[in-house]
N, C-alpha and C positions, 0 to 999 in steps of 0.2 A: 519477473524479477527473480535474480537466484540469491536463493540464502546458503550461504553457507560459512565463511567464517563467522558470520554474528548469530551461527544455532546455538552455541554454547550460552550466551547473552541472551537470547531468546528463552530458553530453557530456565534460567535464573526470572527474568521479569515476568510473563506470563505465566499464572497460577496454573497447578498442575493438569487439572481439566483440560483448560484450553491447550494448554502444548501437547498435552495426549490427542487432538485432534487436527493438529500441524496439516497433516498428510491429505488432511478429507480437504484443504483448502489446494492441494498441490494442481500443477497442468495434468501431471498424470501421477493418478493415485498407487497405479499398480508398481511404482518404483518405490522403493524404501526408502526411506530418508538414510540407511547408513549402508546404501548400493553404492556408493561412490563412480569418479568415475572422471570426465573432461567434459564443462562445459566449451564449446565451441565459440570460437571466435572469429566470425565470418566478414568476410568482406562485402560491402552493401552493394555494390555493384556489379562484381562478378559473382558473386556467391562462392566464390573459393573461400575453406579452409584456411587460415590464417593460422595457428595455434589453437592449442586446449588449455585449460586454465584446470588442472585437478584440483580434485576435492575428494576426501573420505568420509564427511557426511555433507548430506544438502538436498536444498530442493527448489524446483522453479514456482513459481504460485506468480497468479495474476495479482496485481494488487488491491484490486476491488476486492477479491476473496480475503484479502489478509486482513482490509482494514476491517472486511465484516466478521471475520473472525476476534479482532483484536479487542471491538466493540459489543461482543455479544458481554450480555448484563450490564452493561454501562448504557445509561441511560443519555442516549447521544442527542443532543439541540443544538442545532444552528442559527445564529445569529449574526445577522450582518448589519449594514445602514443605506439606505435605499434614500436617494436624491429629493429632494422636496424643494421648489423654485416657486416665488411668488414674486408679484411683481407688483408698482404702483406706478404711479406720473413718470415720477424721477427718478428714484432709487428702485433698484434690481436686488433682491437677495436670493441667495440659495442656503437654505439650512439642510438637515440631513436627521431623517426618523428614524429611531430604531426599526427595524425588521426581523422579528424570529420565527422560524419558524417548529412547530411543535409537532 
């Protein structure tokens, strides 16, 4: 995923710490966040070049890294509803259990 118009946005919402560590979540750490440059716009089938999209600061991060970055000290639970069916003679129900997990 590349960041780069929403660093400024980013920079305002995540407390200082975390956004001093942007870079350690990056695809490649050894680029600066303010190396700028042209993300590439490739065409999926030939792999040709299409255009560049510049940027003067930014950066590519997987997003699994971002959201573990995003969530470190937040104490993160999942919660969903897992299917629960019972049955009798005649009448068929489905109700629905909470599921969390911790």
């Amino acid at each position: 995923m590349a960041i780069h118009w929403s660093l400024d946005h980013l920079e305002k919402l995540l407390p200082p710490e975390l956004f001093a560590k942007l870079s350690t979540a990056s695809c490649n750490p050894a680029v600066s966040i303010d190396a700028g440059g042209n993300y590439p716009i490739i065409q999926g089938e030939t792999g040709d070049l299409l255009a560049g999209v510049p940027y003067a600061r930014g950066l590519r991060v997987p997003r699994s890294k971002m959201r573990a970055l995003c969530a470190e000290g937040i104490d993160v639970q999942v919660c969903g509803v897992s299917p629960a069916a019972t049955t009798s003679l005649v009448v068929y129900s489905i109700g629905f259990q909470r599921v969390c997990l911790y």
